[in-house]
N, C-alpha and C positions, 0 to 999 in steps of 0.2 A: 504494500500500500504506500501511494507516495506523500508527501506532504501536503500538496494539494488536496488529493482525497482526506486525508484527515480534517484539513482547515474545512472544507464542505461541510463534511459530517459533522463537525461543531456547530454549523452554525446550523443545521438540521435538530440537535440536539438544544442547544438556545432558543430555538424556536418554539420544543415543545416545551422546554423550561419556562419560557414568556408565555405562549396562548395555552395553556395547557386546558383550557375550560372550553376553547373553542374547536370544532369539530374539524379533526388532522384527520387524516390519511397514509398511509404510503405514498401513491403517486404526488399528493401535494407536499410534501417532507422531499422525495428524490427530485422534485423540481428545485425546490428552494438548495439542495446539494447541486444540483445540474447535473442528475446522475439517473438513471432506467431505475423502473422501481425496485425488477430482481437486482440489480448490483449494487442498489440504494443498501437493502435489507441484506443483504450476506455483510456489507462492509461495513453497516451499522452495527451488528452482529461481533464481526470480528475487533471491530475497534473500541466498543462497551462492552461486550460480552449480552447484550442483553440484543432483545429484536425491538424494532422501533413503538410496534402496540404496546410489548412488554414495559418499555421504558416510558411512555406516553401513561399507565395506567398505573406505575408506582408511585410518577407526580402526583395523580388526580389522588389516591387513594393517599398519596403524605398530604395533602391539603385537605382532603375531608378529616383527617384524624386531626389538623388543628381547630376546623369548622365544629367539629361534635366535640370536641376541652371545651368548645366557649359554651355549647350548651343551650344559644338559642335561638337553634335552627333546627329544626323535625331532619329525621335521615333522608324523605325525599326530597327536599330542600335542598339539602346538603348534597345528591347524589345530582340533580341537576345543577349545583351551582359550580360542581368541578368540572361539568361537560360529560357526563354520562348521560344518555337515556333511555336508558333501562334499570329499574329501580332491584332487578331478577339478578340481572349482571355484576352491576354495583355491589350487592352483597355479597356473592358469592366470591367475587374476587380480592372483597374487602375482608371477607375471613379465610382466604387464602391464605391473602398476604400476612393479617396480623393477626389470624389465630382467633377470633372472634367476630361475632355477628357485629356491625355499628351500632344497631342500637344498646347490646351489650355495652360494649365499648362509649359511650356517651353515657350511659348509666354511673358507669366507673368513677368513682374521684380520680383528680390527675391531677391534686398539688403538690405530687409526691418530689417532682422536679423544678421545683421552686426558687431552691438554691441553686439550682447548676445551671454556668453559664450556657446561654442560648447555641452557641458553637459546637458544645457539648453536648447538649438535648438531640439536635439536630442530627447526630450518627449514632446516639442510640432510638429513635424516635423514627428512624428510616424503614418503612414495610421493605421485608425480606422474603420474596417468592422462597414458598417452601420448597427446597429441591432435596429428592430422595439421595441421600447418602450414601456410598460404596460401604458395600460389607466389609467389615476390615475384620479378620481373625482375631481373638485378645489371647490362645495361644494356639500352641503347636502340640500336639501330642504323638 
């Protein structure tokens, strides 16, 4: 991948970091790189590791989990104010990712992180696609 292609890809990647509430695409994300959609998404892929939906939908779902801390917005609210529109999708992806249903999650107290600086919140506070772990042996016999 050459420098070029990476500089693209950022700015594909800032895009969904800026409009994240508004309705992307692939084909509209590999325009904004100047790149075919298949070679948009393999090199988005290899350059994040993640694929551009997948990355578009950890956004939306880290900014519904500060939407439902404040508490006073309903989760369909909440699920259309990130740019979801599907209230079916939203949830399921939103307990993928953090392991709980939103409205669970909004129920919750979360002044637990009160004290820690905002910098800090923010890398632990980030939804993490649960991905299945390699077996790893703990011995040998």
């Amino acid at each position: 991948m050459t420098l070029e292609d990476l500089v693209r890809l950022r700015r594909a990647r800032d895009l969904i970091d800026r409009d994240y509430a508004k309705p992307l695409d692939v084909p509209a994300l590999a325009r904004a790189a100047l790149m075919s959609p298949g070679h948009f998404s393999r090199s988005f892929r290899a350059a994040f590791g993640d694929t551009p939906y997948s990355y578009l939908m950890t956004r939306r779902i880290e900014r519904a989990k500060a939407l439902l801390r404040r508490g006073d917005l309903t989760v369909t609210e909440v699920c259309f104010a990130v740019g979801c529109t599907s209230l079916g999708s939203f949830s399921s992806r939103f307990t993928e990712l953090v392991g709980e249903s939103p409205s669970a999650y909004r129920a919750r107290r979360h002044d637990e992180g009160t004290a820690i600086p905002a910098c800090v919140a923010k890398i632990f506070t980030r939804p993490v696609r649960n991905r299945e772990a390699k077996a790893v042996p703990t011995s040998v016999a």
